[in-house]
C-alpha positions in Angstrom: -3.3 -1.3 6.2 -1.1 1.3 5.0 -2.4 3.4 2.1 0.2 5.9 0.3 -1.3 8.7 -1.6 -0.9 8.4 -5.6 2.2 6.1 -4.0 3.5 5.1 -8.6 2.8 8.7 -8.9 4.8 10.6 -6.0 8.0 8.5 -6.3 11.3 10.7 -6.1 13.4 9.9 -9.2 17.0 11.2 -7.7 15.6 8.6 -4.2 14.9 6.2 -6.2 17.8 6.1 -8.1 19.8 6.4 -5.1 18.0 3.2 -4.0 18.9 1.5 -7.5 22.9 2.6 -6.7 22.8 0.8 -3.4 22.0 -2.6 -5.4 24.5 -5.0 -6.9 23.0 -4.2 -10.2 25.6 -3.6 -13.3 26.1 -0.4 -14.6 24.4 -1.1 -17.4 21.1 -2.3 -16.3 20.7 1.2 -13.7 21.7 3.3 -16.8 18.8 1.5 -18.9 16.4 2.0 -16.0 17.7 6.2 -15.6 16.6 5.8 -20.0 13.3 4.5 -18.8 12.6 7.2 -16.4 14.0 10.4 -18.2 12.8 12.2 -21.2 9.1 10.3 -21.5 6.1 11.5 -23.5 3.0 12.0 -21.8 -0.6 11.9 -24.2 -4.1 11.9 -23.1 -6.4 10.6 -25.3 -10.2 10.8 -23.6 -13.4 11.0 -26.2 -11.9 10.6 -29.3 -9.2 13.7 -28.2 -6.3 13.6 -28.1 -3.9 16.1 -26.6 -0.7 17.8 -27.3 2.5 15.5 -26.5 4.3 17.1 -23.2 7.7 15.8 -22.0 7.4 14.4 -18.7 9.8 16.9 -17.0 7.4 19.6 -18.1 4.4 17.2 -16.4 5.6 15.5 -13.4 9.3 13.8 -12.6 8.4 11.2 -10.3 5.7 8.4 -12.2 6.3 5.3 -12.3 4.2 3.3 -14.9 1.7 1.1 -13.0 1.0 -0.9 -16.0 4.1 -1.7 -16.9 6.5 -4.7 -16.0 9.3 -2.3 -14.5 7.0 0.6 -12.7 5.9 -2.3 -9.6 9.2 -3.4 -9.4 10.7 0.0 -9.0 8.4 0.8 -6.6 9.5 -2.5 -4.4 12.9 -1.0 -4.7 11.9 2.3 -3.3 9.6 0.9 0.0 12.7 -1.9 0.0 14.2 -0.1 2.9 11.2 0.3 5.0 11.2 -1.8 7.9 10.1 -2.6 11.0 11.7 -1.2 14.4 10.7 -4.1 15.8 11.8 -8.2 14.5 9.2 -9.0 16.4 6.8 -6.9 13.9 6.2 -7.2 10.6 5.6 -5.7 7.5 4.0 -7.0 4.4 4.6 -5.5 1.2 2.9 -6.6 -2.2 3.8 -3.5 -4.8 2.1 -0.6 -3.4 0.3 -2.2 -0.7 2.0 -1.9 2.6 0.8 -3.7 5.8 2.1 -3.6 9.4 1.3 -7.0 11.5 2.3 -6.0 15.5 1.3 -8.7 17.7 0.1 -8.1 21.1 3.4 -9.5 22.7 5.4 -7.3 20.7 8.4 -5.2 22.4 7.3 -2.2 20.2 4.2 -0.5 20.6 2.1 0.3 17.1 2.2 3.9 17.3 5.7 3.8 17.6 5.7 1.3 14.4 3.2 3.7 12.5 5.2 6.4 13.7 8.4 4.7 11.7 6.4 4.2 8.7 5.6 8.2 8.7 9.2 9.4 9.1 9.9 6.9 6.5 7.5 8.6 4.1 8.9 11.8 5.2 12.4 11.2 4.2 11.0 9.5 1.0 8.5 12.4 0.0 5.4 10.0 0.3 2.2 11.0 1.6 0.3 8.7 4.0 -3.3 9.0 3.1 -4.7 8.6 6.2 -8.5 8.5 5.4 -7.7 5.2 3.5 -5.1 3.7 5.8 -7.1 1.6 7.7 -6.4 -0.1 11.4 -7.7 -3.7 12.1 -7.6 -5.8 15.6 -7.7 -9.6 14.6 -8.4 -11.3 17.9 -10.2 -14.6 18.8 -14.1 -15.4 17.9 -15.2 -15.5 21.5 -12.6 -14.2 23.8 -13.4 -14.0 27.8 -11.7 -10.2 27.9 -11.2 -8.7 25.3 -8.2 -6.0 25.7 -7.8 -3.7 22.6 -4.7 -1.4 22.3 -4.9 2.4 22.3 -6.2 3.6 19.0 -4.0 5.3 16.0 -5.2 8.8 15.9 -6.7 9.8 12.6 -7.4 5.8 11.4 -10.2 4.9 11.5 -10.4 1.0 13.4 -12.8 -1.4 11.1 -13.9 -4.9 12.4 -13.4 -6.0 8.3 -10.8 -4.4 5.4 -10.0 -5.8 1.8 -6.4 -6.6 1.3 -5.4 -7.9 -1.9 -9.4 -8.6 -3.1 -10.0 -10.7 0.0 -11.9 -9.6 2.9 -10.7 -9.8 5.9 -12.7 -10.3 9.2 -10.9 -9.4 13.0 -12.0 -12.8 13.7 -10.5 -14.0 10.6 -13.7 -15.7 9.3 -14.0 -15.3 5.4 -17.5 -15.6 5.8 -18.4 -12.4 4.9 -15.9 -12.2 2.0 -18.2 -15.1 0.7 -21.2 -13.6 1.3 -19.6 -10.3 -1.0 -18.7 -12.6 -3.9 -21.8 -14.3 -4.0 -23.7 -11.2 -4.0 -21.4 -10.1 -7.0 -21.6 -13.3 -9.2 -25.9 -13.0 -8.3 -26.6 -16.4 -6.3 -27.3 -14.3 -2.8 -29.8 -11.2 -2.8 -29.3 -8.0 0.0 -31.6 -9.4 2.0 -29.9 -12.4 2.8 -27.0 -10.3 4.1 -29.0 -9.0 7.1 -28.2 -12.3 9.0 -24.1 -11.4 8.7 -22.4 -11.2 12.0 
């Protein structure tokens, strides 16, 4: 589970628009999308305050509006050229959420498949933020040998992660994704948590 740093924030206007010109998009619709991007306002309103207008040049070149319809989409079009070394692997991408799938079988080791994914980044001035990207093994409930690859250095490997507001187990049991939104909607107490594999 791949986590980019500030990933609407950090994205490279003149990449991204290079990215848009590789499309079959008319002329029209990538000059309406340049209109989008350049010469924005920036306000902050916080406690009743409310600051002075700054052009975005003058505050940051490279954010894409989270909120907005076009700022996710964008940002598909600038991780749309991240892929895989391996067919055999896979990557799964839902706006700024990026996760590598390499199965045990594969012909390409994970380090080599993270190490892709940082070179990527590289090129594409993105930041991995590797205290958040997080490294899961899903494997079988009750294996006889259990044989887990080498580690990723500087990710941290968790037996459960959150991907999309689900919890995922390595065993892929959602039981403890159950047990988490019943604490939240108040049928389950703490205590009953303690029995939680």
């Amino acid at each position: 589970m791949i986590d980019f740093t500030k990933a609407f924030d950090l994205v490279n206007y003149p990449i991204l628009l290079a990215k848009l010109a590789r499309l079959d998009l008319r002329e029209r619709a990538v000059n309406w999308i340049i209109s989008y991007l350049t010469g924005r306002t920036q306000v902050l309103k916080y406690d009743g305050e409310t600051s002075s207008v700054g052009s975005a040049a003058e505050i940051n070149t490279s954010i894409l509006v989270q909120g907005s319809g076009l700022g996710p989409m964008l940002y598909v079009v600038m991780e749309s050229d991240l892929c895989t070394l391996s067919a055999m692997n896979v990557l799964v991408k839902y706006a700024d959420d990026t996760n590598l799938l390499v199965p045990s079988d594969s012909d390409t080791e994970l380090i080599d498949e993270f190490d892709n994914v940082k070179a990527w980044a590289s090129v594409n001035r993105m930041i991995i933020h590797l205290l958040k990207t997080k490294e899961i093994v899903f494997r079988r409930p009750n294996p006889k040998l259990v044989m887990y690859p080498p580690p990723l250095e500087q990710i941290e490997r968790v037996s459960n992660a959150k991907l999309l507001g689900i919890t995922l187990n390595e065993n892929l049991r959602f039981d403890i994704h159950a047990v988490l939104g019943k604490i939240l909607f108040g049928s389950i107490s703490d205590a009953d948590t303690d029995t939680l594999p």
